[in-house]
N, C-alpha and C positions, 0 to 999 in steps of 0.2 A: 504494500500500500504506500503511495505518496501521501510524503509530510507535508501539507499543505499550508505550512506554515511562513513559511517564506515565501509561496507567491502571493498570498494573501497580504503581506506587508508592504510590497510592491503595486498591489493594484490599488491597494487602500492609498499608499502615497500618491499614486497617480489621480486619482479620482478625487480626492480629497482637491487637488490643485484643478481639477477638471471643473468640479461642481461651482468651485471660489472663482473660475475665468468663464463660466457658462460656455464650458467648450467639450461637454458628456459626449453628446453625438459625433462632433469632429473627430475626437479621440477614439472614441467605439470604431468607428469608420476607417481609421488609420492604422489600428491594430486590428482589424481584420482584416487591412491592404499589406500589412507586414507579415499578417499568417498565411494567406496565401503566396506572398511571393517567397517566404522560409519553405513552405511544402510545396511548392512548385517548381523550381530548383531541385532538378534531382541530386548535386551534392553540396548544398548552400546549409541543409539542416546539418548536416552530418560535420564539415568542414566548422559550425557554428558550436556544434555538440564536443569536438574535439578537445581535448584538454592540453596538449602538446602544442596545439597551434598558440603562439602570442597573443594576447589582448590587443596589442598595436595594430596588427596583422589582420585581425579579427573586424575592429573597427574600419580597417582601408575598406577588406570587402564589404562591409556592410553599407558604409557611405555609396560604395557606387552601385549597388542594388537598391538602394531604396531614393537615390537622388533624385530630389525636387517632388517626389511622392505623400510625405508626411510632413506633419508642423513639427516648425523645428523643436519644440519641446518632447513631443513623441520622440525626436529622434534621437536628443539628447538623454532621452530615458532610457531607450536602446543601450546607447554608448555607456550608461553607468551599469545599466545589467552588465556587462563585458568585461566593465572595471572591476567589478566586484565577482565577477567568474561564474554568473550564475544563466549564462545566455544558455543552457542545456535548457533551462526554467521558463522557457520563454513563451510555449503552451499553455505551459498552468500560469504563466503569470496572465496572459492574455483571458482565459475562460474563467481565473478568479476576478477580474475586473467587470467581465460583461456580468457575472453574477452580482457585482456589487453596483452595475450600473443600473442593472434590471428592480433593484430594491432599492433603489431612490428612486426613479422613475415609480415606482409601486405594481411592477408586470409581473406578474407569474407563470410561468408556463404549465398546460396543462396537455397531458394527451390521452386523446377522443380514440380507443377504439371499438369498430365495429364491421360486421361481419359483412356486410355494402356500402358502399360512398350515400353517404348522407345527402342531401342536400344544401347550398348554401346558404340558405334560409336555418334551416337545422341548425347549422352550425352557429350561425348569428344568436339564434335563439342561445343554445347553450352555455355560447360565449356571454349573452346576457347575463343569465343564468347566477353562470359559475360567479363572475366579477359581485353580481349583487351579494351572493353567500357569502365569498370571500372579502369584499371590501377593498379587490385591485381589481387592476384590468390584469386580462388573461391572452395570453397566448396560444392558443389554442395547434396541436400538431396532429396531424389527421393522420391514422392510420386505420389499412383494411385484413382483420384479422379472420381469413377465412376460419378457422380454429371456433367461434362463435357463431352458435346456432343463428342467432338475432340478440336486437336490443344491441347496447353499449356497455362500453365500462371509460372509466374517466380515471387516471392518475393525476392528481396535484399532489406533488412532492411526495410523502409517506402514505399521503390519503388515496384509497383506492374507493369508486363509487362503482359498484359489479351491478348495473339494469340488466346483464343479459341472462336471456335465455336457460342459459347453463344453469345462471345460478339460481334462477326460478326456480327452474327444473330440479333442481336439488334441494330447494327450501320445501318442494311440495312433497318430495320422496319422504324426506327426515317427517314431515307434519304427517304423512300418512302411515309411515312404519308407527311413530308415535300414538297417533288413534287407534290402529289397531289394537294393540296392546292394552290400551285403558277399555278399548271397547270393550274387551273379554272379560274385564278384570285385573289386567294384573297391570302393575305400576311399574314403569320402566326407569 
């Protein structure tokens, strides 16, 4: 398991100077232009992830990969990850920030699934839904899990909301194995 403790320091510094220059979305947007050009690169991760290569070395390449792409603060951020030797960190530093960007913002993501493509209406509805229960907006990530008779089921975080099918289907079996048993008499 990753110790997520130190990208979390990192994205909290960045955000914290994000939130204070009203520049969340710029930044959001420049470190997902910097995650894709690190995994796009087929040996920019690797060459980035290396410990033997210099810091100096490290930052040449890095300037001419991302040049005139990113605010120079973003880029500047880059350049002290590298200082401080932790550019291996640079995933989790980037998905610990969008998590901390998505919780001031107040979004949650939730995902919808279900055994057919819903309708967009549906989905609007639920997204209604879900935001009023919870008290953010939501996210909503669409999947089709042949696996389900019908109905949905919804993940927010730990929370799982099981409407389908299945699990009717299983609340009625348990409820009728249980009548039986009282029916005859005996107490289960």
């Amino acid at each position: 398991m990753i110790n997520r403790t130190v990208p979390r320091r990192y994205a909290q510094a960045l955000l914290m100077i994000a939130v204070e220059r009203n520049t969340l979305e710029e930044y959001e947007k420049d470190l997902d232009r910097f995650r894709e050009i690190l995994l796009g690169e087929p040996h920019f991760k690797e060459f980035m992830d290396n410990p033997k290569v210099l810091p100096e070395e490290k930052k040449k390449v890095l300037k001419s990969m991302i040049a005139g792409q990113l605010n120079p603060l973003v880029r500047d951020f880059l350049f002290l990850i590298v200082d401080k030797r932790r550019e291996n960190l640079y995933l989790e530093i980037i998905e610990e920030f969008k998590k901390y960007a998505d919780q001031t913002r107040n979004i949650i993501d939730a995902e919808v699934r279900s055994a057919v493509a819903l309708t967009d209406k549906d989905y609007r509805e639920l997204e209604q839904r879900l935001a009023k229960a919870s008290g953010k907006k939501v996210r909503l990530k669409r999947v089709i899990d042949t696996s389900l008779i019908g109905g949905i089921t919804v993940r927010i975080g730990d929370t799982v909301i099981d409407g389908s099918i299945t699990k009717k289907l299983s609340l009625l079996k348990n409820r009728l194995q249980q009548s039986q048993f009282e029916g005859i008499g005996v107490i289960k």
